[in-house]
C-alpha positions in Angstrom: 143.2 115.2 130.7 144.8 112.1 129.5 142.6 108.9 129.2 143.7 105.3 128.5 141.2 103.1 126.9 141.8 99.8 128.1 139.7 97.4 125.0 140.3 98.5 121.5 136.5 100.3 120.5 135.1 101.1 117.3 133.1 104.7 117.3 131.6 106.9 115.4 134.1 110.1 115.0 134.7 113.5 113.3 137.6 114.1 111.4 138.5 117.6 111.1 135.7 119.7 112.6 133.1 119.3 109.8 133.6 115.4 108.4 131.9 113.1 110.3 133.1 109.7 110.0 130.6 106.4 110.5 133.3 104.5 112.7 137.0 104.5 113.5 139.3 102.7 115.8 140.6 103.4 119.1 143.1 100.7 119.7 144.2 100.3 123.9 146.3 103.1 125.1 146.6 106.3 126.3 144.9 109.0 124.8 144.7 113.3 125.4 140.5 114.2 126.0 139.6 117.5 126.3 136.5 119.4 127.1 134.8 121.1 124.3 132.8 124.5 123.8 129.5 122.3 124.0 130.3 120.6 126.8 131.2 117.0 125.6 134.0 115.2 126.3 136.4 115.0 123.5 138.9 111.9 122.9 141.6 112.5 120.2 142.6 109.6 118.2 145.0 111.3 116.0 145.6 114.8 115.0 142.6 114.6 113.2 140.6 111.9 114.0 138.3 112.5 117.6 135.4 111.2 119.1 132.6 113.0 121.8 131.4 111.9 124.7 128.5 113.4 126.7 129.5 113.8 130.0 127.0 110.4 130.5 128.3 108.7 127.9 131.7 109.1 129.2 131.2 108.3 132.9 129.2 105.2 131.9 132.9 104.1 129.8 134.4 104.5 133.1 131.9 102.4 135.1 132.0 99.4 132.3 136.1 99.8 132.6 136.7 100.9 129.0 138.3 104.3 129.8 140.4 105.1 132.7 141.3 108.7 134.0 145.4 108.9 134.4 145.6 112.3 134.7 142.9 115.2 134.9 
């Protein structure tokens, strides 16, 4: 699915699968999310910079207008 976050947003992240990272930067744009083997919503900064979402997390984004769904 792609995403586009329409404020920049500061969040905590992981980079890589094991290092998680306090904070890191989202500027506006478009982004690819996927859903993970946990079931959380994952946004992917940069190859390997992402940030997860619970599924209530993520819909609650979408209701304060950060994150718009283009594409599912």
């Amino acid at each position: 699915m792609r995403i586009k976050i329409t404020k920049s947003l500061v969040v905590a992240a992981q980079m890589q699968e094991t290092e998680t990272v306090p904070e890191a930067l989202f500027p506006e744009g478009e982004y690819l999310a996927n859903l993970t083997s946990e079931g959380k919503i994952e946004v992917i900064n940069t190859k390997k910079i992402k940030a997860r979402f619970s599924f209530s997390q993520f819909r609650e984004k979408i209701s304060l207008g950060e994150f718009v769904v283009v594409e599912s």
